[in-house]
N, C-alpha and C positions, 0 to 999 in steps of 0.2 A: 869599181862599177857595181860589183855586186853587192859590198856595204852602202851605196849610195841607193842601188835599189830595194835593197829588204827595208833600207830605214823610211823611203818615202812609202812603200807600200804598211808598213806598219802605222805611219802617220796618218794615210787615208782613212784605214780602215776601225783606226780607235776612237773617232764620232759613233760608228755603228755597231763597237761593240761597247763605249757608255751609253746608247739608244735600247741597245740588247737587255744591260742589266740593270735599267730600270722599271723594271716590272715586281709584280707581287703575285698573291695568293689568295684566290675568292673562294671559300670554301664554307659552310653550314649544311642544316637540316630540313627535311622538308617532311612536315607530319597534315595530319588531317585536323581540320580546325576544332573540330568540337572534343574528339576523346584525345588527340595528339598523340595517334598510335603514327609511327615514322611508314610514310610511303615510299614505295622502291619502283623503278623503271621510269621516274619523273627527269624530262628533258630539263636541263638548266642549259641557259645561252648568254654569254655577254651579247649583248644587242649590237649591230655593225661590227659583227666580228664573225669567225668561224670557230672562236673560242666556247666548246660546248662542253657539257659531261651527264652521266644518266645516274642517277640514286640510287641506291646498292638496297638490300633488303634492313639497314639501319636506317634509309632513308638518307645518309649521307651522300653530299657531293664533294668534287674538289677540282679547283679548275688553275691552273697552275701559270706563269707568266703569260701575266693579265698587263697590261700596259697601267700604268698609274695613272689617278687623274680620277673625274667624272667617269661614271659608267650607267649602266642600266642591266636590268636583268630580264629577262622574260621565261618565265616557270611554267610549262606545258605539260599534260598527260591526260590519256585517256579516262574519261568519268571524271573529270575534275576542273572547273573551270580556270583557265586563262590568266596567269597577272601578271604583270608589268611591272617590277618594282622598279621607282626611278629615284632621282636626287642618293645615291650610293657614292660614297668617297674612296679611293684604295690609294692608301700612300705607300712608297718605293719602299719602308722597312715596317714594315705593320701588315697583320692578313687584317683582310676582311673577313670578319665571321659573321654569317647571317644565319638567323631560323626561321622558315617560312612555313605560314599557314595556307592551307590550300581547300578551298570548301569544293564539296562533292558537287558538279555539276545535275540541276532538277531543267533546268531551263535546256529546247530545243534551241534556243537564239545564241547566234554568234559571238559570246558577251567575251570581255575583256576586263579583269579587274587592273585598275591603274590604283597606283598605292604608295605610298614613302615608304622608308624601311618600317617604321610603328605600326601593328596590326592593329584593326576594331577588337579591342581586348573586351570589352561590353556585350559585342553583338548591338549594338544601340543603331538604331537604325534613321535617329535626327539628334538633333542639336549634339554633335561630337566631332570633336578636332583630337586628328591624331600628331604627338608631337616627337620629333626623332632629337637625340641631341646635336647631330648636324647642321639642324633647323635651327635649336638654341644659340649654336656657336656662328652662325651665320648672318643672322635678323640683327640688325642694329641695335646698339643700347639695350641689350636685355642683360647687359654683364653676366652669364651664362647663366640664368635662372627661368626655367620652365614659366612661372607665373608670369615674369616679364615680357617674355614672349604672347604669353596669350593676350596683352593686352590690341596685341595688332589682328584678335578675333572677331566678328560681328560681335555686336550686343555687348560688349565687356568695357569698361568703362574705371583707369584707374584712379582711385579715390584721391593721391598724393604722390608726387613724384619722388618721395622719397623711401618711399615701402611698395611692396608689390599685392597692397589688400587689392580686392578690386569688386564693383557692383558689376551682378550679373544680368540683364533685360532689368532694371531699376528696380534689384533688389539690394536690402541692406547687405552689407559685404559680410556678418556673421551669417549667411547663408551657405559659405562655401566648407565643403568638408575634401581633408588632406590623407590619402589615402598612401599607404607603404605596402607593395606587397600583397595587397589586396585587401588590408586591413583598416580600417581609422587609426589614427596616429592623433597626439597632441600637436600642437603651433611648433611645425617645425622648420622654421625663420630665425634668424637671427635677427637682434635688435627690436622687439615684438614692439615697441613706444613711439619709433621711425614716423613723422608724419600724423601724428595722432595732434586732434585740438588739445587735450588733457595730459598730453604726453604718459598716460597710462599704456601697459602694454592691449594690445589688442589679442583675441582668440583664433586669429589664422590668419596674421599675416605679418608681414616686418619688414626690416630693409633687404635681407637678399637669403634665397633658402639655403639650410646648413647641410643639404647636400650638393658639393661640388659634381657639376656636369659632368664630369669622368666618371662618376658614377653610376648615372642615367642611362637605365633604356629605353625599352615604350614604355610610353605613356599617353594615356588618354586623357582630354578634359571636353566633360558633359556639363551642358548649358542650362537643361531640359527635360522632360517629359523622362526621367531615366528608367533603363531595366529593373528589373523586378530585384533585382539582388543588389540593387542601392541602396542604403536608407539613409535616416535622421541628416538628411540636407537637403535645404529647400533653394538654392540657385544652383549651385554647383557643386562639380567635383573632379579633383584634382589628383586621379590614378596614378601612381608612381610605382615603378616595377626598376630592379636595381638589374644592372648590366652582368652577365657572368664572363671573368678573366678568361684570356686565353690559353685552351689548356693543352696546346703545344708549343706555344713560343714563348719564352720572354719579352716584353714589352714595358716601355718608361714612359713617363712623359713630365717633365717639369714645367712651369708657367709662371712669369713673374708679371707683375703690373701693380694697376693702380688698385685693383682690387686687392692683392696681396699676393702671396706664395701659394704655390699649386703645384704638391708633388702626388705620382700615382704609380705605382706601377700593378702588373698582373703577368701569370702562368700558370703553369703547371705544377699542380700537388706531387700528383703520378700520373706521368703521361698514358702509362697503360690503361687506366680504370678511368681518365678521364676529367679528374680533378682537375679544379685548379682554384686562385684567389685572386681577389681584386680588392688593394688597397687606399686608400688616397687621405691624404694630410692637408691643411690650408690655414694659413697663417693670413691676418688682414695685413694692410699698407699700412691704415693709421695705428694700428696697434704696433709697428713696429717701431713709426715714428714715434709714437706715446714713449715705448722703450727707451727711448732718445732725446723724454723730455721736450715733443714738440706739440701741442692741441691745436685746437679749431676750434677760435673764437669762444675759446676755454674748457671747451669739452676734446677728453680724453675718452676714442673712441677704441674698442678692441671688440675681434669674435678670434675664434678659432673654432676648425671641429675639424672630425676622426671617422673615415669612416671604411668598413670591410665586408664583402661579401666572399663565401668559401662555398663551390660547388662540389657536390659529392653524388655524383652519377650512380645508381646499382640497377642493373637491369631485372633482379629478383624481387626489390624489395622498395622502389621508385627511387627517382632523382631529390635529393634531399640540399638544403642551403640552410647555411645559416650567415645569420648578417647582423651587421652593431654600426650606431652612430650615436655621436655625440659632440655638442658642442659649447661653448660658452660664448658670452659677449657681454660688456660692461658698456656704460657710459657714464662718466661721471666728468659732472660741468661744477666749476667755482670762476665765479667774475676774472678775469683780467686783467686789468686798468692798467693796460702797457702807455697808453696814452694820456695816459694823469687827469683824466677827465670827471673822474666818477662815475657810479652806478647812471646809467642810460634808458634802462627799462626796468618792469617787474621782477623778470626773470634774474637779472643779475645783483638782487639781494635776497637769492638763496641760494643755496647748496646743495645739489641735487645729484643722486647718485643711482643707477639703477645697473641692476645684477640679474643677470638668467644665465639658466645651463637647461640642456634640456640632451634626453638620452633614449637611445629603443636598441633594441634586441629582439631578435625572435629567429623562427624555423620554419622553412615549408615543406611540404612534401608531395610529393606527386606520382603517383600511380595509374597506368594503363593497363587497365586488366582485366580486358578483351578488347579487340580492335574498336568495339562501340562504345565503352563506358572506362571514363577518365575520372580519376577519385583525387581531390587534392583539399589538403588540410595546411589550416596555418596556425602558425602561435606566433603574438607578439606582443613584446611590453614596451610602454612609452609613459615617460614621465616629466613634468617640465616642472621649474620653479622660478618664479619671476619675485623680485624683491625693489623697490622703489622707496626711496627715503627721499622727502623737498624739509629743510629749512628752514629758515627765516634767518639772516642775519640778525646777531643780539638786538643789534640797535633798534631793528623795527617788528620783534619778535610779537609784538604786544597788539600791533595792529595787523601782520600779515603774518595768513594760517601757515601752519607745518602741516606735512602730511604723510602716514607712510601707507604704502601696499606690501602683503606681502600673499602670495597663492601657492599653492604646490597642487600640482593634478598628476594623476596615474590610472594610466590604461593596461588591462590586460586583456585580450581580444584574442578568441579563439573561434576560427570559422572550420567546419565542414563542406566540401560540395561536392555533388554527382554532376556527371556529365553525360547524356547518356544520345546516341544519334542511331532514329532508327533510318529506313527507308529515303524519307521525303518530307522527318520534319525530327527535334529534336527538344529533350528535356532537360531540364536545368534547374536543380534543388539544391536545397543545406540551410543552414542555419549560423548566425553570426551571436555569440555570448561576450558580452565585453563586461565587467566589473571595474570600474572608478571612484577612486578613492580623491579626497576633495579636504583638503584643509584650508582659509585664508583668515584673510585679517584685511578688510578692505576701506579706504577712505575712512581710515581712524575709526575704524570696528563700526561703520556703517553696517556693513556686513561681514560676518564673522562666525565660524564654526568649523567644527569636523563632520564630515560624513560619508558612508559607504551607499553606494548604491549599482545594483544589476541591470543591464539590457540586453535582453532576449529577442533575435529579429530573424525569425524562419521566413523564407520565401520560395516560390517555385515560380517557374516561364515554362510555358510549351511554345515550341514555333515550329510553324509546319508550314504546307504548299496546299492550294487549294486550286490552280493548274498549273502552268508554265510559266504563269505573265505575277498570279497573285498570293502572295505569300503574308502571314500573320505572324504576331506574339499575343500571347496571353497569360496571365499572373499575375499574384499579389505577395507583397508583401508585407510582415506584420510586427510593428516594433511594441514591446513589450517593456515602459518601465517600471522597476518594482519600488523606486521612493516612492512616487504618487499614483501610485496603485493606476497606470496608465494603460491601454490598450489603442491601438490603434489600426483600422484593414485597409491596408492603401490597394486597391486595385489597380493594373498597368494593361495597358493594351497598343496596336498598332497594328497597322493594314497597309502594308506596299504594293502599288501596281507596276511593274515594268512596263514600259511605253517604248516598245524596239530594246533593241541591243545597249542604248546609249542613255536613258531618259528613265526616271519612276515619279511618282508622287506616291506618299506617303505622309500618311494620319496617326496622329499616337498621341495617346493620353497615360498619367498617372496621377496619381495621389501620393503627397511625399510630404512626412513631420519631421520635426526635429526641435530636438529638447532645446532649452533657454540655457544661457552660461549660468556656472555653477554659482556666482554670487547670486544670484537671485533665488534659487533654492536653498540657498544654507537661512535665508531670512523667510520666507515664504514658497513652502514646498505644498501649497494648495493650487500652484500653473501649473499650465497643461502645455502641451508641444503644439506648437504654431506650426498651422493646415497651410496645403496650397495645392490647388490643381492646374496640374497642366495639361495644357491643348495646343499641341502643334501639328501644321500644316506646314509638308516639305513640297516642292520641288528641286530637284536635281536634273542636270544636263552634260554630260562630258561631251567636250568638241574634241575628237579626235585622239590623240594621247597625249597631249601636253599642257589640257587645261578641261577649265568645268565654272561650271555657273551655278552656283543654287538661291532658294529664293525659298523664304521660310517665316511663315509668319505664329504668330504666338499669342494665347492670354492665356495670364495666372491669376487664382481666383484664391487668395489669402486668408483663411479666418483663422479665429481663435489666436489671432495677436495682441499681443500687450497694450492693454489700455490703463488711464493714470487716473484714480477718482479723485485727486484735487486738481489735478493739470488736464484739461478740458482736452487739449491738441496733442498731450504727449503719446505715442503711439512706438509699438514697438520697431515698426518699420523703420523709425525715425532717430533711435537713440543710437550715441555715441560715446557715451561717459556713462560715469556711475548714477542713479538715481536712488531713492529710499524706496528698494522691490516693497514696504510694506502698501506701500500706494498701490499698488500693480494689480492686476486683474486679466482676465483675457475677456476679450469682447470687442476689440477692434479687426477692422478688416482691412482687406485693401485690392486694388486691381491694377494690373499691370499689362498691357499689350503692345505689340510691336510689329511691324516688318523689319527681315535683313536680308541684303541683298548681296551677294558675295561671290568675288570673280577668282580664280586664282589657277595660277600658271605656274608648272612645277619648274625647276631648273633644267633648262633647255637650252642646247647652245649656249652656254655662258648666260642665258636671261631668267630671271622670275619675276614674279609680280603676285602680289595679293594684294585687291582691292575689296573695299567692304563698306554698305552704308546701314543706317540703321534709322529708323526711324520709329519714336516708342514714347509710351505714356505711363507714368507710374505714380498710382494713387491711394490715399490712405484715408480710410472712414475709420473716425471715431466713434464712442461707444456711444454717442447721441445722433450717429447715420450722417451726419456730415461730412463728409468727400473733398479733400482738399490736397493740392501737388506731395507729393513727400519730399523726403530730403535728395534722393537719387535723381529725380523727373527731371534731367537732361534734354530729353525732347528730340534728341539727335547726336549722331556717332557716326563721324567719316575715318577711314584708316586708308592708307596708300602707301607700300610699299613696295619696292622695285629694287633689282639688282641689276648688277655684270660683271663678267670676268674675264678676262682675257690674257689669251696667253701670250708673255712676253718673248719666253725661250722656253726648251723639252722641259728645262728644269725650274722655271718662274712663271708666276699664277697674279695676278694682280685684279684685286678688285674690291666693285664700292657700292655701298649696299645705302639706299636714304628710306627712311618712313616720314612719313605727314600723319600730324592724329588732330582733328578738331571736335571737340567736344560742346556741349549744350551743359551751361553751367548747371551749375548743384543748387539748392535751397537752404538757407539755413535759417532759423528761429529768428526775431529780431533781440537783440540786448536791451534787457530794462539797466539802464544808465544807472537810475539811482539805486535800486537794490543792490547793482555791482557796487558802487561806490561805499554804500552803506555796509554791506559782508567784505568788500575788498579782495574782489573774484568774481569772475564771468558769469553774471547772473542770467540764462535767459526767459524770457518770455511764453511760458507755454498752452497761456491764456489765449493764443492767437493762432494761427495757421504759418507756415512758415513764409513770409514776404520778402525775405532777403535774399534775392536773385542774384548769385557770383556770374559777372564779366564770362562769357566763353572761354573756352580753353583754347588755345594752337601750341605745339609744337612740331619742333621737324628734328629728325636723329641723323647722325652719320656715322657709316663705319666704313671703314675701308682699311684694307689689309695686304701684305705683300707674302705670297707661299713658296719657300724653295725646297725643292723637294732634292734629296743626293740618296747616295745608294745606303745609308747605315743612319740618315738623318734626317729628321725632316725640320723646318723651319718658318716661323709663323711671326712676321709683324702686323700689329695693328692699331686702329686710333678709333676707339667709339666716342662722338663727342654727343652727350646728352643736351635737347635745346639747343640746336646750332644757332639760331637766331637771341639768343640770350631775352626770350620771351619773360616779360613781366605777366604771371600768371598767378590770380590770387587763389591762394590757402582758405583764408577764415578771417574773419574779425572777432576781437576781441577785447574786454578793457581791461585796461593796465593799471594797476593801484598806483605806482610810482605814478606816471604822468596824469593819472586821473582823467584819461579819457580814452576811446575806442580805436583802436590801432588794425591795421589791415598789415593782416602775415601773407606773403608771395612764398610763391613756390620755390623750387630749385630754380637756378640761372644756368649758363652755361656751364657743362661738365665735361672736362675730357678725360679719357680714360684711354692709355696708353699699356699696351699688352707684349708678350713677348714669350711663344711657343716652342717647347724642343720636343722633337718624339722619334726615339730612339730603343 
């Protein structure tokens, strides 16, 4: 009787003590936003719990068997306003380590900051989306890439489903700059060619970025009107900041799928001082198949990259990191003819073979040294080389051109900054030095040369309180280049009203250049950096804590872009391919405005939703004042996406994430027929305005995934299908030498992407 009873009482009771030990560990930092000196006596609370702890005079907390799952945070203390962080994940063998920013409360009103884990690293106070890799790993079809997510932004519109370039409010897509660290970086994408009409590489963007989402932390992407410490980018910018390892625990995580192999792990250097590393490797799918002798449609596709960050904490002499990536990716296509048919199209009577690696390294440093003034320096190098070799089979060698590319570019970028917060309003200076070195060989020495060149981009922002309700920035920034003896004063401003506890509008304007790609100066280094002012008008509105409304409208005012003294219509807004820079000049303009209206609901209860419309005009004057659509001028941008998740049991998670994207097609040039036929290559028309209106865009994404979570493992299926409606959606037209007439290229078709997570 008494064996009968111990062993049924033990039976009862081991649901509650596998209930027991699945819990984890919430623990991080909590500093002061502007100098990030650590605050001490700051309440942390898992939200619906009585799970609490108080910040010690390092500023740290630690909150110890937390239930796994969804949670939320709420960060309280005297003088300092309120937040909320939500959408937080704690799985059963993993901590959560969080750093939080906490701004000095100036306002009497009851305010509450509501937040995702990713802080306003800017300070920007419109057009800025904060992106967590949560979000990345969550959103449908973004195959874990930051850009691919922002496509489900207002205003962002992407150019090809096969690369993640993307047009910003109907700008050309070399408008976006790629930021590491707080640095400019070269195109760091793999497959730069992905999606391109010319199948040349492009200057910032590719099929999917060559840092693996294990390696990401915040990140910011600015739309607009940026801070004063932005420069040389005229739509966007694309803030990338690297995650630092955990530097008590061990932690793993492997990933296989369609995207490829995904290993990573991180810990501890010296648990005492604080150290630790974060490694991660990624091998593609079709590269492995290539391994194996198997293409796609005769292209042999591969990337791999490498990448580490190592923290080195000293409390005497600031927290210091250093970090390295690097990756490669090939594609090289030869015909076929598994089918005994023969050559089909153009393409498949050449030989086409394209090569990039692309690399960065560098250091930061960070110093608090006084509770007000925060000193932080970076160094970093980045260098890419892209190589493109097209053929002509022998036999028609004589009437279809060969072609090679080859570039190498090299950044070295060194920034300074102060940080300095007084009373009721705060300063923010330094200066950005980047030196670029620039070799190519481009469209059979169209363009071609070596050359060095400096830029120098000092800026300052003051932003202060002018009562309780109304707060400014003010600054300028000033890019300095030394090829063509350039100078440029961009001045930045903005004016927020708080409207209650819950509600602002806010006005801000800058002035923002940015240099032309390097082939066009190795041939004509008499251009100047394409102007553009911005003007935007926000509204904002939180309902409550689980959502927000804003409503933001826009004009960009473009001069000093590339104009063509034989090509009446070629305008810089508008190119896509190589032209002969010696034609080139600056003297075109252009004007872009918009509304966007944007709803978005954080993970709550198992639900989210961002929805967002857009509605916008983008135009391009030539250097005879003529005004006519550009290439971008879509006209309209709907995005809708929604989740759920539900739980199955303590230890399964199931759920299914859809987006809708509809777009307002693109413009493209019309084809002179006979000149193509006569050169035997896509000749177009630039005597014209561009009249070739592409069909709208729709697609719809799915992802859905199944999560087991166990006490030493965690476990992740999932299926992102790209295009679930296998939408025929058109690319470009083009003519074909082989068939001698104009052919329409479609996009991607249905893609499914099959995943499969261990984290241990």
């Amino acid at each position: 009787m008494k064996l009968k009873f111990s062993s049924i009482l033990v039976l009862s009771v081991l649901p509650f003590i596998a209930l027991a030990q699945r819990t984890s560990t919430v623990r991080g930092t909590v500093k002061e936003s502007v100098s990030q000196s650590p605050i001490e006596k700051i309440n942390v609370q898992v939200v619906n719990s009585n799970l609490t702890a108080v910040t010690d005079a390092e500023g740290q907390f630690i909150i110890t068997d937390v239930p796994v799952g969804r949670l939320e945070l709420k960060i309280t203390g005297v003088g300092y306003t309120d937040q909320l962080i939500k959408e937080l994940l704690l799985a059963s063998n993993k901590e959560l380590v969080i750093d939080v920013n906490l701004q000095t409360a100036i306002s009497d009103l009851d305010e509450v900051m509501v937040t995702a884990a990713s802080p306003n690293l800017s300070g920007a106070k419109t057009s800025i989306q904060t992106i967590t890799v949560e979000q990345v790993m969550r959103f449908p079809a973004t195959f874990f890439d930051p850009a691919r997510l922002a496509f489900s932004f207002p205003g962002v519109a992407n150019t090809n489903d096969q690369a993640n370039n993307m047009s910003i409010r109907g700008n050309n897509p070399r408008g976006l700059q790629w930021r590491l660290e707080g640095l400019e970086i070269v195109n760091p994408n793999h497959l730069a060619n992905a999606g391109t009409f010319s199948d040349q590489a492009t200057v910032n963007g590719g099929g999917t970025n060559m840092l693996s989402a294990q390696m990401l932390g915040n990140m910011n992407f600015l739309t607009g009107a940026f801070p004063a410490e932005y420069g040389n980018a005229l739509s966007g910018v694309m803030d990338m900041r690297l995650r630092k390892g955990n530097n008590k625990e061990f932690e793993h995580t492997a990933q296989v799928g369609l995207i490829g192999v995904d290993l990573a792990s991180e810990g501890p250097l010296n648990r005492k001082k604080g150290s630790s590393y974060l490694i991660n490797y990624r091998y593609s799918f079709t590269g492995l198949l290539a391994l194996g002798g198997m293409t796609f449609g005769g292209e042999d596709i591969r990337f791999q990259d490498l990448a580490v960050n190592l923290s080195f904490p000293n409390k005497k002499l600031g927290d210091f990191t250093v970090f390295g990536m690097g990756g490669k990716n090939s594609n090289e296509f030869a015909f076929d003819d598994e089918e005994g048919l023969g050559p089909q199209q153009e393409k498949d009577l050449y030989a086409i073979n394209y090569y990039s690696k692309m690399g960065a390294a560098g250091v930061t440093h960070e110093k608090t040294l006084n509770p007000s003034l925060l000193w932080k320096n970076n160094l970093v190098y980045s260098g890419l080389r892209n190589e493109r070799n097209q053929t002509a089979d022998p036999i028609y060698g004589d009437v279809l051109p060969s072609q090679f590319d080859l570039t190498k570019t090299s950044k070295f970028s060194f920034s300074t900054i102060f940080n300095r917060r007084f009373a009721t309003s705060r300063l923010k200076s330094g200066a950005y030095v980047t030196r670029t070195a620039d070799s190519l060989n481009i469209f059979n020495g169209l363009s071609a040369g070596e050359f060095d060149s400096w830029l120098i981009q000092p800026f300052i922002q003051y932003s202060g309180q002018i009562n309780s309700s109304l707060s400014y920035d003010l600054g300028f920034h000033q890019m300095n280049y030394l090829l063509t003896k350039t100078s440029t004063f961009e001045p930045r401003a903005a004016l927020s009203l708080a409207l209650g506890s819950s509600a602002s509008v806010t006005a801000s304007y800058g002035r923002h250049s940015q240099l032309l790609d390097n082939w066009l100066y190795a041939s004509n280094s008499d251009l100047k950096p394409t102007l553009s002012d911005h003007y935007v008008l926000n509204f904002s509105q939180r309902l409550g804590e689980k959502s927000n409304i804003t409503v933001e409208a826009y004009y960009l005012s473009i001069t000093n872009d590339l104009a063509s003294q034989t090509d009446q219509f070629l305008t810089g807004m508008n190119l896509t391919g190589y032209v002969d820079p010696t034609n080139l000049v600056n003297g075109a303009k252009g004007n872009n405005y918009g509304l966007e209206l944007n709803y978005s609901r954080y993970l709550d209860n198992g639900f989210f939703m961002l929805a967002n419309a857009t509605l916008y005009k983008s135009t391009s004057i030539n250097a005879e004042g003529v005004e006519f659509a550009s290439r971008y001028d879509g006209n309209y941008i709907g995005n809708l996406t929604l989740g759920k998740e539900w739980s199955l049991s303590k230890d399964r998670v199931f759920g299914s994430n859809i987006r809708l994207v509809y777009l307002g097609g693109f413009n493209n040039y019309e084809i002179d027929e006979s000149a193509s036929a006569a050169q035997s290559r896509t000749v177009f028309d630039y005597t014209a305005p561009l009249t070739d209106e592409l069909p709208d865009y729709f697609r719809t994404d799915l992802r859905i995934y199944l999560k087991r979570s166990k006490n030493k493992l965690n476990r992740m299926w999932s299926i992102d299908i790209q295009n679930l409606t296998n939408q025929e959606n058109v690319a470009f037209s083009y003519y074909d030498a082989f068939q001698n007439q104009l052919l329409t290229k479609y996009q991607l078709g249905m893609i499914p992407m099959l995943n499969y997570r261990w984290e241990f």
